[in-house]
GUGUZA-225766 format. One record per residue (C-alpha): x, y, z. Coordinates in nm, 4 decimals. Layout:
N
@east->X	north->Y	up->Z
...
***
This chain:
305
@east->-5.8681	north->-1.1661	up->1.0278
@east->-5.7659	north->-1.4055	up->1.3390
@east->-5.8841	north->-1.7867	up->1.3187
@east->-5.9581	north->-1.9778	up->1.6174
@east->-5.7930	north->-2.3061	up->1.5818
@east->-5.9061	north->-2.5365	up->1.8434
@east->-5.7163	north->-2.8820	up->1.9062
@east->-5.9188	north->-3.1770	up->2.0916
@east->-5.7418	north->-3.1843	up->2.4142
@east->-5.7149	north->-2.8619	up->2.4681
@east->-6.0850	north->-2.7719	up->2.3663
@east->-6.2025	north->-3.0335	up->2.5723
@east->-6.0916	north->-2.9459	up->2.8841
@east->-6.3347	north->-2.6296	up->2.8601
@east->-6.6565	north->-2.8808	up->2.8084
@east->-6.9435	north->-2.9810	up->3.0077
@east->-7.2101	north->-3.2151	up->2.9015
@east->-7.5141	north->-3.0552	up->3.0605
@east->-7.3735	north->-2.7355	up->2.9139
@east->-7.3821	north->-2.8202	up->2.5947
@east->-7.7498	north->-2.9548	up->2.6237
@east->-7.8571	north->-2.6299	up->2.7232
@east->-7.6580	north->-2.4718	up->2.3782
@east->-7.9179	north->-2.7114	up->2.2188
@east->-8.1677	north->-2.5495	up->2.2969
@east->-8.0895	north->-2.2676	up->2.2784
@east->-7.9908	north->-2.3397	up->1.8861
@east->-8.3399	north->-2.4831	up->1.8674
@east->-8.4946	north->-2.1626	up->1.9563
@east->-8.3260	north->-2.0035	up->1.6567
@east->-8.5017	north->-1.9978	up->1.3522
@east->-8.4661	north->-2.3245	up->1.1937
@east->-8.1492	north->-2.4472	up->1.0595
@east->-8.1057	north->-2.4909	up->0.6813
@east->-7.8733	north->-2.7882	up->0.5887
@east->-7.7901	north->-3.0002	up->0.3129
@east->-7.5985	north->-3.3329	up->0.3108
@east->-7.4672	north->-3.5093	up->0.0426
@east->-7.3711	north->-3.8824	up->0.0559
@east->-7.0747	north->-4.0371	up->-0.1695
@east->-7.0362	north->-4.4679	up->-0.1280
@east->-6.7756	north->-4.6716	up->-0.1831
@east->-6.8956	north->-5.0136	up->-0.0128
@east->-6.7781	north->-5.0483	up->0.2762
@east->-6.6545	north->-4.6368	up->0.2625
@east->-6.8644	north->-4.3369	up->0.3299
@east->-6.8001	north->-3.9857	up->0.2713
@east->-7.0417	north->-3.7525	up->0.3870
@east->-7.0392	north->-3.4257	up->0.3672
@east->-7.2863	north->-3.1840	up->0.6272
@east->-7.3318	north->-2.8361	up->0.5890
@east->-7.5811	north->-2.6158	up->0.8125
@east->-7.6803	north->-2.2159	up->0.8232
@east->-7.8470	north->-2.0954	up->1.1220
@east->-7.9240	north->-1.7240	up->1.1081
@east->-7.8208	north->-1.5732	up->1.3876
@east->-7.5415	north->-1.8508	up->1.4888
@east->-7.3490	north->-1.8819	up->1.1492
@east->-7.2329	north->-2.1626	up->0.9602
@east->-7.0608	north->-2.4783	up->0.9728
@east->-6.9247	north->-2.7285	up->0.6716
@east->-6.8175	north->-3.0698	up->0.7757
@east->-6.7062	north->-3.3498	up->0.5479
@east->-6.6507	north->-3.6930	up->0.7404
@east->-6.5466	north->-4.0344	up->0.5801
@east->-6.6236	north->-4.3124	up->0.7191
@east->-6.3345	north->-4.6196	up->0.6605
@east->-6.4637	north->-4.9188	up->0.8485
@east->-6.1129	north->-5.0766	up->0.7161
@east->-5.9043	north->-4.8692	up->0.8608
@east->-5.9232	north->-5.0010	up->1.2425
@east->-5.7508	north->-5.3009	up->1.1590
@east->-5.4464	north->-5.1249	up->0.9756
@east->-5.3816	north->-4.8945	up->1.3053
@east->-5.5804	north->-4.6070	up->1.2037
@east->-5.9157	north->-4.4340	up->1.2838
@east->-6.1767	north->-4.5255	up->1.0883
@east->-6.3450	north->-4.1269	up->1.0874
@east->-6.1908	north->-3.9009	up->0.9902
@east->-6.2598	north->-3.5349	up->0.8511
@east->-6.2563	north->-3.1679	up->0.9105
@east->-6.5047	north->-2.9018	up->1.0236
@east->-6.4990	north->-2.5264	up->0.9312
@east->-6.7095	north->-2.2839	up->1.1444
@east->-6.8215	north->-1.9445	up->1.0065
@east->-6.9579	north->-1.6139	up->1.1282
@east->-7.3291	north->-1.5445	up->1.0956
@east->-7.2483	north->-1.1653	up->1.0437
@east->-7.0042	north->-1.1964	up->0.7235
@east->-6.9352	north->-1.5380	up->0.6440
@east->-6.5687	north->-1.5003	up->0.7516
@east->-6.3884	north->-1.8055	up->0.8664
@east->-6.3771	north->-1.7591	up->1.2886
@east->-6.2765	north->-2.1502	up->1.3505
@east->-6.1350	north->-2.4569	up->1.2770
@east->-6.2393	north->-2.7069	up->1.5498
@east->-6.1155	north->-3.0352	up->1.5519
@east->-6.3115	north->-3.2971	up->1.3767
@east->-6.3208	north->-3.5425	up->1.6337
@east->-6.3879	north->-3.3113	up->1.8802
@east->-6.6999	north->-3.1933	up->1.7488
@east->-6.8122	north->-3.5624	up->1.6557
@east->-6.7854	north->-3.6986	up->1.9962
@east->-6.9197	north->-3.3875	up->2.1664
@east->-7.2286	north->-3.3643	up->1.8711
@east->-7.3190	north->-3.7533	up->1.8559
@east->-7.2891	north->-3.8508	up->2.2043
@east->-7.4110	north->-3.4589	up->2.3491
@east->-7.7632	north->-3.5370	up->2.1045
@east->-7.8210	north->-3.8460	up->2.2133
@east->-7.8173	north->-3.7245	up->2.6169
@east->-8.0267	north->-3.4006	up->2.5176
@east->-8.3096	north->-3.6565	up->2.3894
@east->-8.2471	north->-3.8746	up->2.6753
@east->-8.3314	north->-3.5971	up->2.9289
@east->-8.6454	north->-3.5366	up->2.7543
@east->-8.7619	north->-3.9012	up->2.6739
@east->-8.6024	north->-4.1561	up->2.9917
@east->-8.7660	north->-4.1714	up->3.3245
@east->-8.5354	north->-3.8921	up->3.5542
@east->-8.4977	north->-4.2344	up->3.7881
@east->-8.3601	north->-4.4341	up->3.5491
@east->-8.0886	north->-4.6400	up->3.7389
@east->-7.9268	north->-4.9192	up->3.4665
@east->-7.8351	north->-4.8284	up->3.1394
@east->-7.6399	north->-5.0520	up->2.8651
@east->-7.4285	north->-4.9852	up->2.5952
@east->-7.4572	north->-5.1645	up->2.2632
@east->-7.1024	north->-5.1442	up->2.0941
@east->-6.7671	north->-5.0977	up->2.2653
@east->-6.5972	north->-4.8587	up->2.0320
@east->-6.5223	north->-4.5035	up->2.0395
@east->-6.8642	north->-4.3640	up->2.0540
@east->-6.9401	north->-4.6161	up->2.2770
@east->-6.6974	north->-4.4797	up->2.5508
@east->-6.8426	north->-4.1267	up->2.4582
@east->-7.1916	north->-4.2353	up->2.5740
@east->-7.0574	north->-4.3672	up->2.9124
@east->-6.9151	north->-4.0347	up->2.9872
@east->-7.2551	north->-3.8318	up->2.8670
@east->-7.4647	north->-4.0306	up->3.0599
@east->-7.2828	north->-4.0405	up->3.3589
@east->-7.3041	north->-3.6403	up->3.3668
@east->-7.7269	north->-3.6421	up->3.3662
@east->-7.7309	north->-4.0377	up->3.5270
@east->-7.4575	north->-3.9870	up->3.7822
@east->-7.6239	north->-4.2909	up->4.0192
@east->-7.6786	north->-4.5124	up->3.7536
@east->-7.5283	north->-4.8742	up->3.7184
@east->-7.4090	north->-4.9383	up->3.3133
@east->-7.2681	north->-5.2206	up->3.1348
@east->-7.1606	north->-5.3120	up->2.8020
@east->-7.2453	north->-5.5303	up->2.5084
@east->-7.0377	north->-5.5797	up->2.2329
@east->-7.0136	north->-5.8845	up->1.9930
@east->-6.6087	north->-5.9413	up->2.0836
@east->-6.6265	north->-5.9752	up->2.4326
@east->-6.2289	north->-5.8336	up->2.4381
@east->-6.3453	north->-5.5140	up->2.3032
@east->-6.6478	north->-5.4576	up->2.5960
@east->-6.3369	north->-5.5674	up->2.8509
@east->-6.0995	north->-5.3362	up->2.6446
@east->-6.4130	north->-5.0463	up->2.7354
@east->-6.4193	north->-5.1651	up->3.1040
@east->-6.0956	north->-5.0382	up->3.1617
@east->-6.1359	north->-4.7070	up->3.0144
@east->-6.4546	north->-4.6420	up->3.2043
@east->-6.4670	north->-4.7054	up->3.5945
@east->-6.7697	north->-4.8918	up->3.7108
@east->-6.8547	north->-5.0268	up->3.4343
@east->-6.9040	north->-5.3864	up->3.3952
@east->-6.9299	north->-5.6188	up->3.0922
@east->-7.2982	north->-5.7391	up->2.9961
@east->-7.2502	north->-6.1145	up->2.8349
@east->-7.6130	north->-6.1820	up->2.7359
@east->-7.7597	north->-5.9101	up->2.5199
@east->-8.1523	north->-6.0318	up->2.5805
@east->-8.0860	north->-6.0070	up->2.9522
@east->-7.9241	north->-5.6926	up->2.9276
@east->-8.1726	north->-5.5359	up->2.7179
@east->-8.4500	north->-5.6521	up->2.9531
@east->-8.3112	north->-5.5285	up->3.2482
@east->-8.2578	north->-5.1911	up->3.1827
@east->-8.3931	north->-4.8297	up->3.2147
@east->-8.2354	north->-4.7029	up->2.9452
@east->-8.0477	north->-4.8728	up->2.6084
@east->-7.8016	north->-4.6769	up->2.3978
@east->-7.6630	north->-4.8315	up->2.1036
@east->-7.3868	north->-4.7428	up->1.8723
@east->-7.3004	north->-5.0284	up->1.6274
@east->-7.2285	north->-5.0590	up->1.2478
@east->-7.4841	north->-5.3175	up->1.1963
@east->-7.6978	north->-5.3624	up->0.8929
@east->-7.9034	north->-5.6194	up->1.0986
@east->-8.1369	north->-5.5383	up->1.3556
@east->-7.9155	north->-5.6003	up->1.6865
@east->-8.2191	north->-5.5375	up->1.9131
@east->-8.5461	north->-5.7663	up->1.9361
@east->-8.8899	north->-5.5162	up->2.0048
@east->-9.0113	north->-5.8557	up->2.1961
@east->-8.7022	north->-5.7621	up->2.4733
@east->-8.8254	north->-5.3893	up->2.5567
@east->-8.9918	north->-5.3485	up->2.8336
@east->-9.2385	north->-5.1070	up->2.9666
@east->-9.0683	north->-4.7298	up->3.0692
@east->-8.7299	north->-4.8270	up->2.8624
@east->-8.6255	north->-4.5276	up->2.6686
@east->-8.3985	north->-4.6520	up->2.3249
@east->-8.1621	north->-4.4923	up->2.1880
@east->-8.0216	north->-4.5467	up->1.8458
@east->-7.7085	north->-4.3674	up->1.7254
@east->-7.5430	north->-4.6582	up->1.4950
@east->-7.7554	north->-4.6470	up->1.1365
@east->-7.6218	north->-4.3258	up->0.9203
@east->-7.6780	north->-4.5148	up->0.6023
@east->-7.9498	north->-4.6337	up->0.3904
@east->-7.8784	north->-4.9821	up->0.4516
@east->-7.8593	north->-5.0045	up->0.8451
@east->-8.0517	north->-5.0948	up->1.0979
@east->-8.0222	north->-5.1431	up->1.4657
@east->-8.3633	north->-5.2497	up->1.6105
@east->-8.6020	north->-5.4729	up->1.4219
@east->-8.9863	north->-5.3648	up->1.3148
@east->-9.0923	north->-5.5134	up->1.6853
@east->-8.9496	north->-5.2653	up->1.8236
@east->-9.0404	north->-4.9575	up->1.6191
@east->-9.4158	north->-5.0675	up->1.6452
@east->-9.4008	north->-5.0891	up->2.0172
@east->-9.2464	north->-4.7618	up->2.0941
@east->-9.3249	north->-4.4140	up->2.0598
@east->-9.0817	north->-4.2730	up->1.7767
@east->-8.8708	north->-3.9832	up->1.8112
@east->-8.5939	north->-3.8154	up->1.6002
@east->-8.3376	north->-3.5498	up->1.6179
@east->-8.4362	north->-3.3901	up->1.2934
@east->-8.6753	north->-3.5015	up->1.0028
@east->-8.4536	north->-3.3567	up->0.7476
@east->-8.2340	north->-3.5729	up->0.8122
@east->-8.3674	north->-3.9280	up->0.9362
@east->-8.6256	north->-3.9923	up->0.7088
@east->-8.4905	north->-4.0251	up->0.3663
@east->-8.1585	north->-4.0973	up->0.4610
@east->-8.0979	north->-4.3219	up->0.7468
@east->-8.2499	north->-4.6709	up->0.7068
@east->-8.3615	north->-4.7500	up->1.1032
@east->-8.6238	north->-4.5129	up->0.9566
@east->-8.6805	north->-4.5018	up->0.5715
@east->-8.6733	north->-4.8497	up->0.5207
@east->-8.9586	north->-4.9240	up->0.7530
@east->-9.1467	north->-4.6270	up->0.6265
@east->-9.1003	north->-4.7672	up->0.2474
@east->-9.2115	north->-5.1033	up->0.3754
@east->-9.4979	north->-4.9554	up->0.5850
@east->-9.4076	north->-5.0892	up->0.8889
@east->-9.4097	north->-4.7266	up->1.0345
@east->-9.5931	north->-4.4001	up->0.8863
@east->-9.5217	north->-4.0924	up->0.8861
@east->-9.7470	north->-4.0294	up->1.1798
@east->-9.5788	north->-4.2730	up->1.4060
@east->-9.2981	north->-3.9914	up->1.4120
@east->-9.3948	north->-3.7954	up->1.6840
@east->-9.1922	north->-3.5232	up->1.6743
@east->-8.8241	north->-3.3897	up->1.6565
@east->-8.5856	north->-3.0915	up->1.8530
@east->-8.7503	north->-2.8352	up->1.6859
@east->-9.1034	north->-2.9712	up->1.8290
@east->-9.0450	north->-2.9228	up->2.2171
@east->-9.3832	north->-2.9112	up->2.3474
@east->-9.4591	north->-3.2661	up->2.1630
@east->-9.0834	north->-3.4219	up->2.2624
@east->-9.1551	north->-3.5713	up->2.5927
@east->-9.2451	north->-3.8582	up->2.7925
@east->-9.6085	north->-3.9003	up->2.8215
@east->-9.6061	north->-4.1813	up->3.0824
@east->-9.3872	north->-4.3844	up->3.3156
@east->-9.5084	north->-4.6944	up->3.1509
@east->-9.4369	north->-4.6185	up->2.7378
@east->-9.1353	north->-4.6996	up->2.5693
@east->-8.9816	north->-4.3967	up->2.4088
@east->-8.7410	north->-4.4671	up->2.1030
@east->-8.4677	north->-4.1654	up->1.9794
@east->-8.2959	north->-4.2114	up->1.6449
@east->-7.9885	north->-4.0005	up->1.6740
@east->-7.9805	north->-3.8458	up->1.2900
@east->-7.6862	north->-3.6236	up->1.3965
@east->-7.7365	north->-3.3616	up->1.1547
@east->-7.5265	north->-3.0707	up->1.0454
@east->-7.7208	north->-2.8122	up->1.2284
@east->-7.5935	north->-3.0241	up->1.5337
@east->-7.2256	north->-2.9943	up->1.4174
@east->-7.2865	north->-2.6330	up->1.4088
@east->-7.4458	north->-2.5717	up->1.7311
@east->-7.1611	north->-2.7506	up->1.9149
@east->-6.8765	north->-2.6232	up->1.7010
@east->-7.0333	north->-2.2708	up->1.8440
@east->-7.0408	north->-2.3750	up->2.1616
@east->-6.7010	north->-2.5095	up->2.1379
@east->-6.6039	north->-2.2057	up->2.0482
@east->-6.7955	north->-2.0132	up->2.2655
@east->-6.6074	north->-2.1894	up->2.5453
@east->-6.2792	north->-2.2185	up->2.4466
@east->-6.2873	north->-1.7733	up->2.4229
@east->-6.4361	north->-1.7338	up->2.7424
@east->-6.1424	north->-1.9709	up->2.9126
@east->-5.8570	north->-1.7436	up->2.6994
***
């Protein structure tokens, strides 16, 4: 039995953005994915750990923990593994790189709801949180956005400036109201627990996009914000009991179930109805994601060799 092992750098360099959009849906076409996560805490640390079948693609276990500490002691704070298997007899065909996969999955979902729910014209779009994902976003949505002015927002001004330099032509965004208000399109990756974004800022076309939240206790946007927009997510499975930019509003009733309009597996219903609504994305990032990209990772990488 031969095992693909595939390294970030050199996986990478076989990638395209748009490409990997269309392996979305493609993998949404399939019947639907069965997953199950499972959720261990250890305040501040998270270990998650994501598994997903898809007949006719295969399967894919991936365990991630989440060290918000370790930054500051030279280390990343993700870390993690992912193991891909065939659909035909559950044999091991890969090991992709964690962190490959991660960027490729998080960032790659968040630009496949964008081209469904943004305005094709949209010409400004900001960046809430400088960090790794943050620089991940900037290169997605240059691929689909290529004339499109972005800046930065983060809470340490050092870190946007730090992002600046990794990312030609983009420019650091010092008031976050203004920011907000002035663009097409608002991405935000943060570890906030606190709503970072004020509904009373959006305006009128804006598509959001909310990747930060993964746990119970985290929000990115405030209730403003959810009522004025119409709500989309990657996957119900995994959004609505899990990830608190959703289940805490829909505990409190801020939001109802009906207020989620629909998810990938609902194409005809994810869209942008008008020029004028605000469309909001939570970016669940859910196993059945790992596994479609760590397929078309591999898929890739074997038609490079």
């Amino acid at each position: 039995m031969t095992i693909t092992i595939i390294p970030f750098d050199e996986g990478e360099k076989h990638l395209d953005w748009l490409a990997l959009c269309n392996a979305f849906e493609a993998g949404h076409k399939l019947p639907k994915a069965e997953i199950a996560d499972n959720f261990l805490y250890r305040d501040p640390d998270t270990m998650l750990n994501r598994a997903a079948w898809i007949d006719g693609m295969g399967m894919a276990v991936k365990t991630a923990t989440i060290f918000p500490g370790n930054p500051k002691k030279g280390a990343p704070m993700i870390n993690g593994a992912v193991n891909l298997y065939d659909d035909a007899g559950g044999t091991l065909a890969a090991l992709v790189d964690f962190h490959l996969v991660t960027k490729w999955k998080t960032a790659g979902d968040s630009l496949y709801a964008a081209r469904k729910l943004a305005r094709p014209d949209s010409e400004n779009i900001l960046i809430v949180g400088a960090g790794t994902v943050g620089r991940s976003l900037f290169q997605a949505y240059s691929a689909a956005f290529p004339n499109a002015r972005f800046r930065v927002w983060n809470r340490t001004r050092a870190n946007a400036e730090a992002m600046v330099q990794d990312c030609p032509g983009l420019r650091v965004a010092d008031d976050l109201e203004r920011a907000v208000r002035d663009a097409d399109i608002v991405t935000s990756a943060t570890m906030s627990t606190d709503p970072v974004l004020r509904g009373d800022w959006f305006q009128p076309g804006q598509h959001v996009d909310l990747i930060g939240a993964y746990r119970p206790d985290m929000r990115e946007v405030d209730d403003a914000g959810l009522k004025r927009a119409r709500l989309f997510v990657d996957s119900y499975d995994t959004t609505i009991g899990h990830i608190g930019e959703i289940k805490i509003p829909l505990e409190q009733g801020t939001i109802t179930r009906d207020d989620l309009i629909a998810d990938h597996y609902q194409p005809d219903q994810f869209c942008r109805t008008s020029d004028d609504e605000i469309t909001l994305f939570k970016n669940g990032g859910g196993a059945h994601l790992d596994l479609m990209t760590s397929r078309y990772i591999l898929d890739a990488w074997l038609a490079a060799q």
